[in-house]
C-alpha positions in Angstrom: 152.2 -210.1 -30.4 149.4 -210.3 -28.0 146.5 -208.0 -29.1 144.0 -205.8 -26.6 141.2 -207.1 -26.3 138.4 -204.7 -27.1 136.4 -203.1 -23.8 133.1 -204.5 -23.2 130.0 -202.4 -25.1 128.2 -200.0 -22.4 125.1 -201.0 -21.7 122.5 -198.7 -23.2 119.1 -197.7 -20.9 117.3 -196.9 -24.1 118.2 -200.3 -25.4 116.9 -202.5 -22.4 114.0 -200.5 -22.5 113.5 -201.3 -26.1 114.5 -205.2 -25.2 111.7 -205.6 -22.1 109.0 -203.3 -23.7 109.0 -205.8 -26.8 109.3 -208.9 -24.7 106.4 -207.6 -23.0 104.2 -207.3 -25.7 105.0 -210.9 -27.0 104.3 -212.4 -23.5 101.3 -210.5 -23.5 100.1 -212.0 -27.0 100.9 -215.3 -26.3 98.7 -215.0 -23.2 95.5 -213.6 -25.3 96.8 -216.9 -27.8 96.8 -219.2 -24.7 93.2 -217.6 -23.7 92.0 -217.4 -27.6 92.4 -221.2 -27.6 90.6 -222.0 -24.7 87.7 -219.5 -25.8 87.7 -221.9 -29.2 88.0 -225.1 -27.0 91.5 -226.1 -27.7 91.7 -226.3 -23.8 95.1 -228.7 -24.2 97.1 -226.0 -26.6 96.0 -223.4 -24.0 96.9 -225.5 -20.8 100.3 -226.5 -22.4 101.2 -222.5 -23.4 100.2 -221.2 -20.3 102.1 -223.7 -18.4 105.5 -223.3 -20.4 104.9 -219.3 -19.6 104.9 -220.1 -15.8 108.1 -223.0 -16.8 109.2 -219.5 -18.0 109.1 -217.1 -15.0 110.2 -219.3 -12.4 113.2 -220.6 -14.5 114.2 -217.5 -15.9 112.4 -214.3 -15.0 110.9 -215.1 -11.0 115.0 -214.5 -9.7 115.1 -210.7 -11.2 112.1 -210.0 -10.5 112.5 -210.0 -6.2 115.6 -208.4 -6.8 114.7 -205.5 -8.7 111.5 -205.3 -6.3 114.0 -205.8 -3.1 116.2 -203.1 -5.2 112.9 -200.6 -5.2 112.3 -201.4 -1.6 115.7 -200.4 -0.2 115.5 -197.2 -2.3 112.1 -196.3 -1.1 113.4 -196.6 2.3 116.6 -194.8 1.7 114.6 -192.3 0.6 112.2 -191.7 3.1 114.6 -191.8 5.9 116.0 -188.2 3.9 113.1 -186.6 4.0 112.7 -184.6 7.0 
């Protein structure tokens, strides 16, 4: 017999919340690593973090990011053309 598969989780707002607030702080204390080893003169550790952060956002985070500021875009305009 053939069982049901299960329906997907929903997703949870509170939960991606949680998810990008703590990614946000680790990017952001990696960067004051990257900028804490050039202060010490470790100018190569610091060139080679900060350039896998940017290998970072353009592979992975640079295609969400236009869409969710294309997304904010069309909704300021939607809402703007309400307004009387």
């Amino acid at each position: 017999m053939p069982s049901k598969a299960s329906p997907p989780p929903k997703k949870s707002p509170l939960g991606d919340t949680i998810f990008a607030i703590v990614h946000l702080i680790l990017l952001i204390a990696i960067v004051v690593y990257a900028v804490v080893s050039l202060i010490l003169g470790n100018a190569r550790r610091s060139a080679v973090i900060l350039g896998c952060l940017v290998l970072y956002y353009v592979l992975v985070l640079h295609k969400p990011v236009f869409k969710e500021i294309e997304r904010r875009r069309a909704k300021k305009i939607r809402g703007s053309k309400r307004q009387p």
